[in-house]
C-alpha positions as CSV (number, residue, x, y, z in Angstrom):
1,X,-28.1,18.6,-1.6
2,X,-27.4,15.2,-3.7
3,X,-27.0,17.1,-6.7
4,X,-25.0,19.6,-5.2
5,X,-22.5,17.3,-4.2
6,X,-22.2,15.4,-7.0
7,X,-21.5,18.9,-9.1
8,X,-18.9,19.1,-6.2
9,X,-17.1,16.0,-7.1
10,X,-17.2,16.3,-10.6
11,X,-15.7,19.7,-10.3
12,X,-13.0,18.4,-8.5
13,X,-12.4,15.2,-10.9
14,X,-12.4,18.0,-13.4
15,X,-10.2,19.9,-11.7
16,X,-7.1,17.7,-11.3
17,X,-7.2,16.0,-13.8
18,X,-6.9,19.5,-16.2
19,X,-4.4,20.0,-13.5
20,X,-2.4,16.5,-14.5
21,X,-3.1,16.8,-18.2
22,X,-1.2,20.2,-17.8
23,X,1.8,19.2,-16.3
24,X,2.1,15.8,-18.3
25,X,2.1,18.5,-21.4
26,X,4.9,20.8,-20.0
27,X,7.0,17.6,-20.2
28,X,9.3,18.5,-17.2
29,X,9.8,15.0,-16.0
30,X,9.3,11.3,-16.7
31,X,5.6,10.3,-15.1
32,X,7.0,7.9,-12.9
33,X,10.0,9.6,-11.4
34,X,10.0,9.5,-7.6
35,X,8.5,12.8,-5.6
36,X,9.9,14.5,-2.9
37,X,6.9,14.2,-0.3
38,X,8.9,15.3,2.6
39,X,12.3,17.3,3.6
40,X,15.2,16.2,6.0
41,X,13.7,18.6,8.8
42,X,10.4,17.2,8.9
43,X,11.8,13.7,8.4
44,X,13.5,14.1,11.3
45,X,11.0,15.7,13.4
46,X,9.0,12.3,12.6
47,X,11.8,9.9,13.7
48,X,12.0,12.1,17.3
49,X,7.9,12.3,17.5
50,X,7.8,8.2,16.7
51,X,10.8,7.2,19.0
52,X,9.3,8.8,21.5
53,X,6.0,7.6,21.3
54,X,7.1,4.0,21.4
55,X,8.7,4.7,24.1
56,X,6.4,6.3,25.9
57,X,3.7,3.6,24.9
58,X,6.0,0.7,26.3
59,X,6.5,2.2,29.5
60,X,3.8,3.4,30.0
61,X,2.0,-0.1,29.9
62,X,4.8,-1.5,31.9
63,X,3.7,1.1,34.1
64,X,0.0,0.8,33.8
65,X,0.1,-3.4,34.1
66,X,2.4,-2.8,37.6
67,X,1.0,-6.9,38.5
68,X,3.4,-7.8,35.3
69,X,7.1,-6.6,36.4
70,X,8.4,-8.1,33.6
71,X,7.5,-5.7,31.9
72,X,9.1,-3.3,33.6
73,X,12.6,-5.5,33.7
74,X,14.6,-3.5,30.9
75,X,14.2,-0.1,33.0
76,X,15.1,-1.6,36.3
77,X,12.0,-1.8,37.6
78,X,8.2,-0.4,38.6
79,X,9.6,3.0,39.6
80,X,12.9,3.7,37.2
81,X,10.2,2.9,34.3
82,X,7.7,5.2,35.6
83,X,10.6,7.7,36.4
84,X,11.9,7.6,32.8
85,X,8.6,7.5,31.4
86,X,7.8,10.9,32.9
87,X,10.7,12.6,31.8
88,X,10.6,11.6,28.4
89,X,6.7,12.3,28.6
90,X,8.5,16.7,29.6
91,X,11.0,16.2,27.1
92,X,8.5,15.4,24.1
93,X,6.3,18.4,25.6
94,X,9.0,20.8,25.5
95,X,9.6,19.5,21.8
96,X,6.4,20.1,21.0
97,X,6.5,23.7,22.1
98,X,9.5,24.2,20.9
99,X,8.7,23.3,17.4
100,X,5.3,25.4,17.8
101,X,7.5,28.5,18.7
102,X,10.5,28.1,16.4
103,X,8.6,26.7,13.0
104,X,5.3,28.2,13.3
105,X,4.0,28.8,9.9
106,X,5.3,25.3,9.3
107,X,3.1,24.4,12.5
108,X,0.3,26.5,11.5
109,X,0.0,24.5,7.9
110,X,-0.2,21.6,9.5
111,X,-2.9,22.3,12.0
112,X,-4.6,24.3,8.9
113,X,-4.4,21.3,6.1
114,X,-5.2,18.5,8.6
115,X,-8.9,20.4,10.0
116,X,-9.9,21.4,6.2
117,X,-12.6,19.0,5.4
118,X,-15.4,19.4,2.9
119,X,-18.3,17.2,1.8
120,X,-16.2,15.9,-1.3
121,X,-13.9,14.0,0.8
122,X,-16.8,11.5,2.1
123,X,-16.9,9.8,-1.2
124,X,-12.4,9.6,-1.0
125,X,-13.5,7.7,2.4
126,X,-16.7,5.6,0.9
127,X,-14.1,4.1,-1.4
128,X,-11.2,4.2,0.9
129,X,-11.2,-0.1,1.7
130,X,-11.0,-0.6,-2.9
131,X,-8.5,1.9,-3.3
132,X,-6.1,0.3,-0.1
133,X,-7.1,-3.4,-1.7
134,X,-7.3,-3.1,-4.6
135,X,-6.1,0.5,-5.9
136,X,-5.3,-1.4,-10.1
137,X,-9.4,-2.0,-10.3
138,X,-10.9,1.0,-8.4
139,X,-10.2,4.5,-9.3
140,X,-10.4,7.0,-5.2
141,X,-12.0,9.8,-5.4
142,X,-9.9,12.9,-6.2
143,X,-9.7,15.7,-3.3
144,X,-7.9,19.1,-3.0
145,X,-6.0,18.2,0.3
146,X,-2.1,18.3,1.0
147,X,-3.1,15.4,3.2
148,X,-5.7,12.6,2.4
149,X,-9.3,12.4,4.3
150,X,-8.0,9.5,6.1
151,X,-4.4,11.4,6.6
152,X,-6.8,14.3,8.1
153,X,-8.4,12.3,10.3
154,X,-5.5,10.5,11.8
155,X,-3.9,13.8,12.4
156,X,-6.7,15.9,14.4
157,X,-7.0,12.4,16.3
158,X,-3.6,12.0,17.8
159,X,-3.2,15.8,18.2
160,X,-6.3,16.1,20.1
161,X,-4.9,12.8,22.0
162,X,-1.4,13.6,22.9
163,X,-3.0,16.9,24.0
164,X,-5.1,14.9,26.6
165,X,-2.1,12.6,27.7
166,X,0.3,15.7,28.5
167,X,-2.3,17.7,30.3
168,X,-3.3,14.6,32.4
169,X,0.5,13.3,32.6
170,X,1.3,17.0,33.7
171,X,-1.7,17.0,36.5
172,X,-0.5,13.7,37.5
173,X,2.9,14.8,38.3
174,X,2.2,17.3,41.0
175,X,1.7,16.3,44.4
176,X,-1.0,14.0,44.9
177,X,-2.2,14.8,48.3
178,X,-3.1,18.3,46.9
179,X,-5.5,17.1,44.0
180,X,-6.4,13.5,45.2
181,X,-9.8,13.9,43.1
182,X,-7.9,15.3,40.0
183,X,-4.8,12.7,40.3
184,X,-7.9,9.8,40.1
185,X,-9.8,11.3,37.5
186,X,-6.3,12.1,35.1
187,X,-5.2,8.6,35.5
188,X,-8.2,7.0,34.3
189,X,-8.3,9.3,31.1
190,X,-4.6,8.9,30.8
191,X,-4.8,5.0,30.8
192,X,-7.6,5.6,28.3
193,X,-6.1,7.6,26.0
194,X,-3.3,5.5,26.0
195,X,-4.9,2.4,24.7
196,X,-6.3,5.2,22.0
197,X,-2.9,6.2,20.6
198,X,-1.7,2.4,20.5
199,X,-4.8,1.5,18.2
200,X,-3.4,4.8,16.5
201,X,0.0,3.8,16.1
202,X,-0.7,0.4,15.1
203,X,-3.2,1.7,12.2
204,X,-0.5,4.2,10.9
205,X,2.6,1.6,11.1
206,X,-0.2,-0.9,8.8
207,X,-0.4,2.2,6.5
208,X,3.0,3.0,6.7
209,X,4.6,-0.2,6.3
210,X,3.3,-0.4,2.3
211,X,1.4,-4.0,3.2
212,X,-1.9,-2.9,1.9
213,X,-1.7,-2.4,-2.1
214,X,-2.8,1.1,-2.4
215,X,0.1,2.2,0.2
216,X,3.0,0.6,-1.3
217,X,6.1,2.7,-1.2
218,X,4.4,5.4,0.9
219,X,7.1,4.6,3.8
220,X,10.1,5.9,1.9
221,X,8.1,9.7,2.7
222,X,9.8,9.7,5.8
223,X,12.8,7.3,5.3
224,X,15.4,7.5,2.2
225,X,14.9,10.7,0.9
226,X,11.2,11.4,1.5
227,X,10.7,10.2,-2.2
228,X,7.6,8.3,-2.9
229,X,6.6,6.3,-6.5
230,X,4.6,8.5,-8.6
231,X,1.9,6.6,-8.8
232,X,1.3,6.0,-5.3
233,X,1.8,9.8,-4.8
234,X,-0.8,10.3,-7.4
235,X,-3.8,8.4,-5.9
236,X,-3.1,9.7,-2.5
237,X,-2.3,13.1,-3.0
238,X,-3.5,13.9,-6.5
239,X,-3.5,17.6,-6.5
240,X,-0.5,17.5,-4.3
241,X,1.7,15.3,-6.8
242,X,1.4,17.8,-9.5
243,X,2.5,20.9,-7.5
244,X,6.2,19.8,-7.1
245,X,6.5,19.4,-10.6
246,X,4.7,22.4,-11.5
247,X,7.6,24.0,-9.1
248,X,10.3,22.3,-10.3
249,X,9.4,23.8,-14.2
250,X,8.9,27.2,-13.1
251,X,12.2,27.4,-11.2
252,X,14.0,26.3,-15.0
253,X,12.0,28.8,-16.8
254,X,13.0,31.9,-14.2
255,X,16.5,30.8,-13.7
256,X,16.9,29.8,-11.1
257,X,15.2,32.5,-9.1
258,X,13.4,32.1,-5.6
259,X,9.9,30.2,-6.2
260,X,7.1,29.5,-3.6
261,X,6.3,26.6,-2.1
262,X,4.3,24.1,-2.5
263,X,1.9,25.0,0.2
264,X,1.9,28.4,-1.2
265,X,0.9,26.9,-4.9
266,X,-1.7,25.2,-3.1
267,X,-3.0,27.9,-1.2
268,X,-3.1,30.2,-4.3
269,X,-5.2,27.4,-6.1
270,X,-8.0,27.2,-3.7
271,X,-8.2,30.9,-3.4
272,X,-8.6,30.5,-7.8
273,X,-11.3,28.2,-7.3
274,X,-13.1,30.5,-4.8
């Protein structure tokens, strides 16, 4: 099984690199021009989804810690805060449906690249601490996602966790003298899973922020543009990185005319290499 994986790996080195030697040949733009990671709708769907949740994880401490009303001063008190809390908790629900409904292919590639794992990506997350601290002297290992392993994990983690907090925040707003047992038991794994998606949120803003050497410039993917440096691009998102430029040359060679995407490119390369 060692051997097999390590045919696996070098396949994929193999792989994308060919991949970047190709596009580096086509000479369609300078190698360290920004990328366009993200659009305008999903960089605003991520402003709502982390507004939201840092709202929703203030109040709902101040609502949890009830013995510190501080806490609870800027909403005017124990019961506005847990008031407000709860509606916005509806409003982000209905968001979330909403979103599933109106954009679901966009949904459904989301849910589809953040669950596809293979046994490649456990040498991208061996390596993971060198290439966040020290990405100039250690080269990551190269995998086919749209998102990074880590990326991957982060995502099934707080879906599966703001899944848990709106089905116990929903049983915990009906009436409690009809489920006394279920109201208990809902806001112990609500508190719990709150303390989760703090530790979630904190990891992701440390990511986010560009701090840690191997994530610098990675915040401007969902703020100015959605551009991110090239090189940063490229040890993240390796095959990824190439894909928009492959695009971008195809588009000048037809035209002008209607390309696919960059999910789609993606898509059409893993069904190649099966």
């Amino acid at each position: 099984m060692t051997g097999n994986l390590r045919r696996a790996a070098t396949a994929t080195r193999e792989e994308a690199r060919a991949v970047i030697d190709r596009e580096h040949s086509v000479g369609t733009e300078p190698a360290r021009a920004p990328l366009v990671r993200n659009g305008r709708p999903a960089r605003w769907l991520h402003t709502l989804i982390y507004l939201s949740t840092l709202f929703l994880a203030y109040s709902g401490i101040a609502v949890l810690l009830e013995g510190h009303p501080a806490l609870a001063r800027p909403f005017g008190g124990h019961v506005p805060t847990a008031t407000s809390h709860r509606l916005v908790g509806y409003g982000l629900l209905v968001a979330a449906a909403l979103v599933a409904v109106v954009w679901w292919r966009a949904a459904g590639r989301f849910v589809a690249n953040s669950v596809r794992f293979s046994r490649i990506d456990l040498r991208w997350l061996a390596g993971y601490p060198r290439m966040a601290l020290t990405p100039g002297r250690s080269e990551p290992a190269l995998h086919r996602g749209h998102f990074d392993p880590g990326q991957r994990v982060f995502n099934v983690l707080l879906v599966l966790t703001f899944l848990v907090l709106g089905v116990t925040g929903i049983a915990m707003g009906m009436p409690e003298r009809f489920l006394p047992s279920v109201f208990g038991w809902s806001l112990r794994i609500h508190e719990l899973a709150t303390w989760v998606l703090i530790g979630l949120v904190a990891g992701h803003l440390l990511l986010a922020s560009g701090l840690l050497p191997g994530y610098r410039g990675v915040w401007r993917a969902m703020h100015l543009g959605g551009r991110v440096p090239a090189a940063t691009a490229r040890r993240l998102w390796p095959l990824w990185s190439t894909a928009p430029q492959r695009q971008r040359a195809t588009a000048r060679n037809a035209g002008g005319a209607r390309q696919p995407s960059t999910d789609q490119l993606e898509e059409r390369g893993a069904r190649r290499q099966q």
